[in-house]
C-alpha positions in Angstrom: 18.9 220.2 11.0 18.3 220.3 14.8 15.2 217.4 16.4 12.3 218.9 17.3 10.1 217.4 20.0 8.0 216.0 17.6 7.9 211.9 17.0 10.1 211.1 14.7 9.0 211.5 11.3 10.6 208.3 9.4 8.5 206.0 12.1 6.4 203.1 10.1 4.6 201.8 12.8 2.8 202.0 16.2 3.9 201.1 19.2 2.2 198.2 20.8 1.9 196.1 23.5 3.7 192.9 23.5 4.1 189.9 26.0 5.3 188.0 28.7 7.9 187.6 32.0 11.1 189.0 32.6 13.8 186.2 32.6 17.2 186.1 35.0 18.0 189.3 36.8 19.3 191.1 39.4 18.2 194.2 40.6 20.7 197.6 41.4 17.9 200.2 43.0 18.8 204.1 44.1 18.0 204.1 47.7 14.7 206.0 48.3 10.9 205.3 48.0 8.0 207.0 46.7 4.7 207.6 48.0 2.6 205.0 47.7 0.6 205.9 44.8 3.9 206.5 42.9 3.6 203.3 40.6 0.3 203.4 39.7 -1.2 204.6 36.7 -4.5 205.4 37.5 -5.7 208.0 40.4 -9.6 208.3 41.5 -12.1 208.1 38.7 -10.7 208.9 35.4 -7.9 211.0 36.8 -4.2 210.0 36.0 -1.9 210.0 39.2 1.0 212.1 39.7 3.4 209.0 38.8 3.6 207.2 35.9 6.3 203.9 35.7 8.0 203.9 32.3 9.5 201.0 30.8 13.1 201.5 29.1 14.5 198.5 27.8 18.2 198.9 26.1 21.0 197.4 25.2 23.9 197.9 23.0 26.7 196.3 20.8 25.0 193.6 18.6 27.3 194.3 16.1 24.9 192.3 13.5 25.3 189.2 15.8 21.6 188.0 14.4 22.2 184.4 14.8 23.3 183.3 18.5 26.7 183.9 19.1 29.4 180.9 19.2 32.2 180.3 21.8 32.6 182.3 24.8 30.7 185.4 22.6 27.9 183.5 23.3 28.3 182.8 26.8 27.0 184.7 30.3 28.4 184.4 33.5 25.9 184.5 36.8 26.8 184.9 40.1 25.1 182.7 42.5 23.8 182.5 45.5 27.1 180.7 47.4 29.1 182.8 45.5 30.2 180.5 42.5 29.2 181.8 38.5 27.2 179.7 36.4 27.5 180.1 32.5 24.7 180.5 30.5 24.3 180.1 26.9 22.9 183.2 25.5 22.0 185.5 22.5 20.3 185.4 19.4 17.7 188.0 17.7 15.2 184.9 17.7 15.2 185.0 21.6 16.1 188.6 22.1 12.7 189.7 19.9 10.5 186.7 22.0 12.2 188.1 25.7 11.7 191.8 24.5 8.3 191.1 23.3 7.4 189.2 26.7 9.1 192.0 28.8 6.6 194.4 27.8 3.5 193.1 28.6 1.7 194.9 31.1 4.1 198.2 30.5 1.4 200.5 28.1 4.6 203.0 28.4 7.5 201.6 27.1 10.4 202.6 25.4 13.3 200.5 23.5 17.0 202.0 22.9 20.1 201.3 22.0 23.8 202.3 22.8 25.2 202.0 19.3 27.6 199.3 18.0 24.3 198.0 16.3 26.2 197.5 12.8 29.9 196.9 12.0 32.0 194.0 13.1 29.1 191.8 12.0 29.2 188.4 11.3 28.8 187.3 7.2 24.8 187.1 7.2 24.5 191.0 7.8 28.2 192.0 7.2 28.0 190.4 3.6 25.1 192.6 2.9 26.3 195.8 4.5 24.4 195.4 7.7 20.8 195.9 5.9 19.8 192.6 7.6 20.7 193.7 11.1 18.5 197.2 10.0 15.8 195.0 9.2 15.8 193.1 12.5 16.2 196.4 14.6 12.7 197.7 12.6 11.3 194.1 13.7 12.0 194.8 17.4 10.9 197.6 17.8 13.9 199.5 18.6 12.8 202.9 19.3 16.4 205.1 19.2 20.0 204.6 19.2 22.9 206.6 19.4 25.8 205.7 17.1 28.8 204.0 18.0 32.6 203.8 16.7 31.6 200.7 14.0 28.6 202.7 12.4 31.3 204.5 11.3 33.2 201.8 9.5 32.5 202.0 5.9 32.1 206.2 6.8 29.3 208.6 6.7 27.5 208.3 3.4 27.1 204.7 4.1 25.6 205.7 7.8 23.6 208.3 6.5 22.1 205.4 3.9 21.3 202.7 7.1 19.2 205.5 8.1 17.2 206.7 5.3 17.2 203.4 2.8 18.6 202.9 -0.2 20.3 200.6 -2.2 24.1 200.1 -1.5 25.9 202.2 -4.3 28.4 199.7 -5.3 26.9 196.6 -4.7 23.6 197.7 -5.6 19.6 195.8 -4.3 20.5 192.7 -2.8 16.1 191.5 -3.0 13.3 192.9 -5.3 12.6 194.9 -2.1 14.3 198.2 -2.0 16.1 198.7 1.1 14.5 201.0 3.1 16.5 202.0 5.9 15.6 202.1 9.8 12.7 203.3 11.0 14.9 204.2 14.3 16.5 207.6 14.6 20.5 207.6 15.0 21.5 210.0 17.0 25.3 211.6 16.9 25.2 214.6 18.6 28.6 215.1 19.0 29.3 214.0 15.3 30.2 216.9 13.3 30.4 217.7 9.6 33.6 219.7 9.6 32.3 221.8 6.7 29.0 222.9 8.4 29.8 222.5 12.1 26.5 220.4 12.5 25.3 217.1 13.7 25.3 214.7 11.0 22.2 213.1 12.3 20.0 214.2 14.5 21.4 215.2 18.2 18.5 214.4 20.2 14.6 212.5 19.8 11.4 212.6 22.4 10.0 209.8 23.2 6.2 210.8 23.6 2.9 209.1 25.0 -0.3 211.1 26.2 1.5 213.4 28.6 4.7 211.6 29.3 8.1 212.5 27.2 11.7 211.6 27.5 14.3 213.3 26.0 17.4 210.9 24.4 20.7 212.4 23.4 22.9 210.3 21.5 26.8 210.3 21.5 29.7 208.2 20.8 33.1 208.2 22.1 35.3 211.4 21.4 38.4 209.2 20.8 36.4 207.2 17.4 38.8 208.7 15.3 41.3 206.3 16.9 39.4 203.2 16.4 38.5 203.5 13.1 39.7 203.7 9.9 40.8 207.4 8.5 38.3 206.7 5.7 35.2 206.0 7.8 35.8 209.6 10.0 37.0 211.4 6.8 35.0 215.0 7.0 34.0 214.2 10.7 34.6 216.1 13.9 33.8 214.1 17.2 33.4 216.4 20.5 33.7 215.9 24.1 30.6 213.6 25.2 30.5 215.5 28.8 30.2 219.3 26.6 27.8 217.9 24.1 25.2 216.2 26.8 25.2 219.2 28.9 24.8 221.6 25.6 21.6 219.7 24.2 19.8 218.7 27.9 20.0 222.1 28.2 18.1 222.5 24.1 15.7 220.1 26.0 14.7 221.7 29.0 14.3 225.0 26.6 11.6 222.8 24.7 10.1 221.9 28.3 11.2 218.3 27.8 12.6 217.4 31.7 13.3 213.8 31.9 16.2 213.3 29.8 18.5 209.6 29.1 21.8 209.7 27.5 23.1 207.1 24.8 26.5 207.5 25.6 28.6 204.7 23.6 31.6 204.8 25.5 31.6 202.3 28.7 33.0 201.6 32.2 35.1 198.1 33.6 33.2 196.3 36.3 34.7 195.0 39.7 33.1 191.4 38.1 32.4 189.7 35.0 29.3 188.3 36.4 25.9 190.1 34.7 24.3 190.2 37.7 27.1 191.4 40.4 25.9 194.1 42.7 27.7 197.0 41.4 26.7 199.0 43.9 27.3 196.3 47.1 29.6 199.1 48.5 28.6 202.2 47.5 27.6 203.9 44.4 30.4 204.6 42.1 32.5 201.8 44.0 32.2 199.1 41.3 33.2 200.3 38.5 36.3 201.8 36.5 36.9 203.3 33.6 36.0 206.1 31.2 32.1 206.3 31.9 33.2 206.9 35.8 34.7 210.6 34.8 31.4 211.3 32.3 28.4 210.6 34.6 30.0 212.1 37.3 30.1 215.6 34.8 27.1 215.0 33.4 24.6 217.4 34.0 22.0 216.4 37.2 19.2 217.1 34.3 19.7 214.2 32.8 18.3 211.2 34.8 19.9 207.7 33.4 23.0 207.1 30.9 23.0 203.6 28.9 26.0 203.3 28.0 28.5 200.4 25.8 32.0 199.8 23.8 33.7 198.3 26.5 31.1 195.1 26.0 30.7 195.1 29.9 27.9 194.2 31.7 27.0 196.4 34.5 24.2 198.0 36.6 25.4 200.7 38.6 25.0 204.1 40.3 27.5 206.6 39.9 27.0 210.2 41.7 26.2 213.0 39.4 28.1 216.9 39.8 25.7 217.3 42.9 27.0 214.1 44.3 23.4 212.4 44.1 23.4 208.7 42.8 22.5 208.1 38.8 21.5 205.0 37.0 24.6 203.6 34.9 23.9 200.7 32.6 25.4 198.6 30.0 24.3 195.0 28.5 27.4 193.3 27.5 27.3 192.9 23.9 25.8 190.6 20.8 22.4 190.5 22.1 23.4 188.5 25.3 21.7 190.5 27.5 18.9 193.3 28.0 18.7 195.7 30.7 15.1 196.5 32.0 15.4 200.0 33.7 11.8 201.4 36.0 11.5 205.7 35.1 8.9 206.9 37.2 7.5 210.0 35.2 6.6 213.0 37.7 3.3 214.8 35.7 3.7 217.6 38.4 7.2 218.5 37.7 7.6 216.8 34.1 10.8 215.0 35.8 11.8 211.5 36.2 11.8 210.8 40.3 15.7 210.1 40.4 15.5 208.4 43.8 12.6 205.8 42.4 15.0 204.8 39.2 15.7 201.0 39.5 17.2 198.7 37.0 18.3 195.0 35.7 20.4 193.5 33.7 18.5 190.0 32.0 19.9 187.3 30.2 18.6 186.8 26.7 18.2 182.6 27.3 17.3 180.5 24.4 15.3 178.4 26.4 12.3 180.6 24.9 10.4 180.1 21.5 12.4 181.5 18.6 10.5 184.7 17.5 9.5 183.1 14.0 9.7 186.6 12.1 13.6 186.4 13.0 13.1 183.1 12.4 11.9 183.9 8.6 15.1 187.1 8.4 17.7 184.5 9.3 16.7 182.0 6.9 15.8 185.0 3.8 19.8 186.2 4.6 21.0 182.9 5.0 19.9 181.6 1.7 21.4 184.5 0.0 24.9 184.2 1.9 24.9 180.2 1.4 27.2 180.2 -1.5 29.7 182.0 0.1 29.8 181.1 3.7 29.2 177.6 3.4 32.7 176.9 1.6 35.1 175.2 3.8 38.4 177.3 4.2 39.9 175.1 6.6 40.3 172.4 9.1 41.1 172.9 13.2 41.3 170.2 15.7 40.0 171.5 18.8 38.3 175.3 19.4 40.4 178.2 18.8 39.4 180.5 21.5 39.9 184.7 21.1 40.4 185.0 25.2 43.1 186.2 27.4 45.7 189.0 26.9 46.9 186.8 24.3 44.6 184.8 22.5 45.2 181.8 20.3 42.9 183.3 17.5 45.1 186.6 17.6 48.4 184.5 17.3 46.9 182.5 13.9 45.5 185.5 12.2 49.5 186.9 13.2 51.2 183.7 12.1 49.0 184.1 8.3 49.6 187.8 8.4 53.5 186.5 8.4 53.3 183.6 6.1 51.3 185.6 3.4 53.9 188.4 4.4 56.5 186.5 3.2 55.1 185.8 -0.1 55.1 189.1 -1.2 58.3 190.1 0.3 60.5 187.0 2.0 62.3 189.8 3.6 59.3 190.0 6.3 60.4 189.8 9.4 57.5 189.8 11.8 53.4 190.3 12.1 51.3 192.2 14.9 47.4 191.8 14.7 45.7 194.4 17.1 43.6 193.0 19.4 40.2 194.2 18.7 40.3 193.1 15.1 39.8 189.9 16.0 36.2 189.3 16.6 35.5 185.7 17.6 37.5 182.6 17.7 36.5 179.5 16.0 34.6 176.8 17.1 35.7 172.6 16.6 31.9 171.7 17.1 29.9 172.1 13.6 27.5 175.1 13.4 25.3 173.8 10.5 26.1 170.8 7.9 29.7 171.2 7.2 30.8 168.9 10.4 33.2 169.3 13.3 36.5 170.7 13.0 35.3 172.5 9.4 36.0 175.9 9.2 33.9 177.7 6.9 34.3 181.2 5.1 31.6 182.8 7.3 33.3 181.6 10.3 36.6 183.0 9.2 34.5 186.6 8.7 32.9 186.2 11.3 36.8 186.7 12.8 37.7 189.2 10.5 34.8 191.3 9.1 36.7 194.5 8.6 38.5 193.9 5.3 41.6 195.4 6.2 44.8 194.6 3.7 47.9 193.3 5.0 50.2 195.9 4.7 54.0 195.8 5.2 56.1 198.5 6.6 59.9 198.7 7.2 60.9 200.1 10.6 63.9 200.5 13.1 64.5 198.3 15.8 64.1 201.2 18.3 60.7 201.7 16.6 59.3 198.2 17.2 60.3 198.5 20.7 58.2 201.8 20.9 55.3 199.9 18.9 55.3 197.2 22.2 55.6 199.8 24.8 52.8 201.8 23.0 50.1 198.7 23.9 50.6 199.9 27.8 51.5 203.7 27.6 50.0 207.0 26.2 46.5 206.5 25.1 46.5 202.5 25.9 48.1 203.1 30.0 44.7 202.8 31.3 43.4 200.3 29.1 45.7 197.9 27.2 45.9 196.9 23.8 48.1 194.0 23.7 49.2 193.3 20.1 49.0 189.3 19.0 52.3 188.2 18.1 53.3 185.8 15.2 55.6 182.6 16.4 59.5 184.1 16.3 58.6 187.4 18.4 58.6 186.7 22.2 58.8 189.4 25.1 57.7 189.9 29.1 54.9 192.0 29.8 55.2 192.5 33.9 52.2 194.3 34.5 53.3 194.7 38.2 55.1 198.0 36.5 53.1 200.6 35.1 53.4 203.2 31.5 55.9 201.8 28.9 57.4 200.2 31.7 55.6 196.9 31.6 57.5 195.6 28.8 60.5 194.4 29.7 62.6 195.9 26.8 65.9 193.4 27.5 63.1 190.3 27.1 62.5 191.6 23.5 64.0 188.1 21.1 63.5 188.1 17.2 63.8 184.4 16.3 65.6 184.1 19.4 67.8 187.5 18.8 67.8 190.4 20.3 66.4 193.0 18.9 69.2 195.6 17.7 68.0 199.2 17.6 69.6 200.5 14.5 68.8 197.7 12.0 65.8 197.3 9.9 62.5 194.9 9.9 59.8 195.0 8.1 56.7 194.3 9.5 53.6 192.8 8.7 50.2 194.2 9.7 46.6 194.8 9.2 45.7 198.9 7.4 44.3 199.6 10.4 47.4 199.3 12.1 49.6 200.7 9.9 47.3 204.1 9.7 48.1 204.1 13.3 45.3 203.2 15.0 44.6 202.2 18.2 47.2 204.9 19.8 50.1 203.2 18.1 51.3 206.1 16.6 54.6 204.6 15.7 53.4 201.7 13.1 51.9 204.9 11.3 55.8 206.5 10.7 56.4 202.8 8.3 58.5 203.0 5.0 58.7 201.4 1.9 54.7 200.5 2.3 53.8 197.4 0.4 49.9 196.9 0.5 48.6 193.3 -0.2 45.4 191.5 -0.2 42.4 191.4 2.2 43.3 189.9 5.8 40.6 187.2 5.6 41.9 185.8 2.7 45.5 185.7 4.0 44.0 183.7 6.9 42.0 181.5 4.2 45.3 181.1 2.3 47.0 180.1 5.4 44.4 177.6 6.9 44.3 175.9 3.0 48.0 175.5 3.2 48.5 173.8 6.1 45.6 171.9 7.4 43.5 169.1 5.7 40.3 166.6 7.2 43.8 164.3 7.8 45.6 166.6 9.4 43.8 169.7 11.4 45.8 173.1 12.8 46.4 172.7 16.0 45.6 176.0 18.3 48.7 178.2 18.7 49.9 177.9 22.4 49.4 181.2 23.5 53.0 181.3 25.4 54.5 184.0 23.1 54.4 187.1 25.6 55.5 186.2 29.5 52.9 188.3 32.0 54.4 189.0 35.1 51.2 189.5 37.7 
């Protein structure tokens, strides 16, 4: 049923006032001042003032990344003063809860929220257990809302519907004596439909309420969710434009006399730099950033006053004019916990409006040069000690870091390679594997991350890569059809924003990304184990289910034959990594040299 303005009911505790400084920032501000008095909270005498500062911290894709992130997941990138970046190690829900808790000293009015992505993807400590540890560290910080994202969506609805409202997991069962009681967060999907009833599947929208101040949220993820995830996980679902559905419930809002309104929009925007801290706005609002957030705010109804946005893992703090053409906050904190954007709303009590021309925000980098929070502290360990049996098994040995970066990554071409060699055990007639891009979540690391020493590669590191348990499927398909499968990563859905599928060894191609559309790959470059490809014969192909449902906008690997599904693809990369490495002799990264870009 529709929010009311009320608090939300399933809320287990109080908010409070927690302590300390804000750590590195930069600061994107919308151009005019207020009156003095503005940021004040007290008038004369006992009066409040017209203006009252609120706090909104957010940030968004932790995808259950509880313990700091390894690799460059981990890593930020600040732009300095003489215009060189400095890398920062970063994450961790032990720092994030100790620089939240500092942040909002001093802020009696503050709010926490999120821009979805909190689940899904996760790493084997909350993955493992269905994501209820990640739950239980979102109650801990105090997260006040989130919208959902694309990976809350993962195992499906049901299993959404049961992060929210507790339970234990229906297959798997209670994991502790303590029954799992869900968050104490609302999710918000406004645009989220039960195709049966027509109706939000979680609540649309939540107030945020203190004395005499409220803020609206609406929550939405990306219409296109469908396309990224699994035809299981949006079985029954409906997922509508994110433009329609913001305007439709700020204007539910303003009926309930709620005027100061944020969106959760989890879809995200591609800024000019990869630095956390570059001005986005240095010339001219809007001017900094690309992408699919640039078309939404700027059809976003002027009611609403700030959008926190995500998905595209991006950090960024920009303005972006709304339909009247006046500047908007825009923000997104990268992903995994790395960063946390602190964001000023000065509440109007006149007006019951946020001063849009007062709005200021910064992105902050979650350092661990802070204590660990030791209530994470305690989660960690509680999870840890459960998952030790499993994750602690060695699965493999690499020599040096196997990194998941660049347009093709040496991660993506192992996981590809596996997918073939397993391939070929159930069929030796397999020709070739593709691994889409985003199912490849981290790379691996030579340095040790516990007690199993360097160059070990552990179960939980191998699902920390693979989380999804996708089978390997194979498919048989035309020539012409894998030629349309490559031209697919740079044309139709993917032209604006590629998805480059990782190769396994014997496929090799040019990508001249000088060209645009379908053009970019060089169909004549296109070699087989050397060969050309010939249009009329037939290969079969190795790939993940995801894949060969068609996701990701490649239509073409869901017309496959003769289907053949195998086993889950972390244990085809287990099986491959057992097979040929040892503590004598380590895998070597794959040279990423098997697609040619032309810049």
């Amino acid at each position: 049923m529709p929010a009311t303005s009320q608090p939300y009911r399933g809320r287990r505790r109080t908010y409070r006032l927690l302590a300390a400084a804000a750590a590195l920032a930069t600061a994107g501000a919308l151009a005019a001042a207020l009156p003095a008095e503005a940021h004040e909270s007290k008038g004369h005498g006992h009066l409040p003032s017209r203006y009252q500062d609120v706090q909104l911290l957010s940030f968004n894709d932790l995808h259950g990344n509880l313990e700091p992130p390894s690799g460059s997941s981990g890593r930020v990138s600040e732009l300095q003063a003489d215009g060189t970046t400095k890398t920062i190690d970063a994450g961790g829900v032990e720092y994030l809860a100790t620089h939240l808790r500092e942040a909002r000293k001093g802020h009696p009015y503050s709010v926490t929220a999120a821009g979805g992505d909190m689940v899904g993807a996760s790493p084997l400590i909350s993955g493992l257990f269905h994501d209820e540890p990640t739950i239980e560290a979102l109650n801990k910080l105090d997260l006040d809302v989130t919208s959902v994202g694309n990976h809350e969506f993962d195992e499906g609805a049901r299993e959404l519907a049961r992060l929210q409202n507790g339970g234990c997991h229906p297959t798997d069962g209670c994991y502790t004596d303590q029954r799992f009681t869900g968050a104490d967060f609302p999710y918000l999907a406004a645009n989220v439909l039960d195709e049966k009833t027509n109706k939000p599947i979680l609540k649309p929208y939540w107030v945020w309420k203190k004395k005499d101040v409220k803020i609206g949220f609406i929550g939405v993820t990306l219409e296109g969710t469908p396309g990224i995830v699994s035809a299981d996980g949006v079985k029954g679902l409906k997922f509508k434009d994110e433009v329609e559905t913001i305007n439709k419930y700020a204007r539910v809002l303003q009926a309930q006399g709620v005027k100061s309104i944020v969106a959760l929009i989890h879809e995200g925007g591609f800024p000019a730099s990869g630095a956390y801290n570059y001005d986005c706005d240095s010339a001219g609002a809007g001017s900094g950033i690309s992408g699919p957030i640039v078309d939404i705010a700027k059809n976003i109804t002027p009611a609403v006053d700030a959008l926190v946005t995500g998905h595209t893992h991006n950090a960024y703090v920009c303005t972006i004019p709304d339909p009247s053409g006046k500047p908007r906050m825009v923000t997104s904190a990268a992903s995994f916990g790395r960063l946390y954007t602190d964001t000023t709303l000065t509440y109007d009590r006149f007006t019951g409006d946020i001063a849009r021309t007062s709005v200021k925000s910064a992105n902050h980098v979650v350092t661990r040069t802070v204590p660990k929070a030791p209530d994470m502290t305690e989660l960690i360990a509680k999870w840890n000690t459960l998952a030790a049996p499993i994750g602690n098994r060695a699965i493999g040995y690499i020599s040096a870091d196997v990194p998941n970066t660049g347009t093709e990554s040496p991660m993506g071409d192992l996981i590809a390679d596996a997918q073939l060699a397993y391939g070929r055990e159930l069929d030796p007639g397999t020709d070739l594997a593709l691994m889409n891009p985003g199912g490849v979540r981290a790379g691996l690391t030579y340095a040790a991350k516990g007690s199993e020493g360097d160059g070990v590669v552990t179960y939980a590191e191998g699902f920390t890569v693979q989380p999804f348990s996708n089978t390997v499927n194979l498919q048989d398909f035309t020539g012409a059809q894998l030629i349309q499968v490559l031209k697919e990563q740079v044309s139709g859905t993917n032209t604006a924003a590629p998805k480059i599928l990782q190769p396994s060894a014997n496929l090799a191609y040019t990508l001249d990304l000088t060209k645009t559309g379908a053009d970019r790959v060089v169909t004549d470059s296109i070699r087989l184990n050397g060969a050309a490809v010939d249009p009329a014969a037939t290969y079969r192909i190795a790939t993940n289910s995801f894949l060969a449902g068609g996701g990701d906008g490649f239509t073409t690997l869901g017309q496959g034959t003769n289907d053949l599904v195998g086993t889950d693809d972390l244990a085809a990369l287990e099986k491959y990594l057992t097979a040929n490495s040892s503590p004598a002799n380590p895998i070597a990264p794959p040279v990423a040299n098997r697609i040619s870009i032309v810049q």
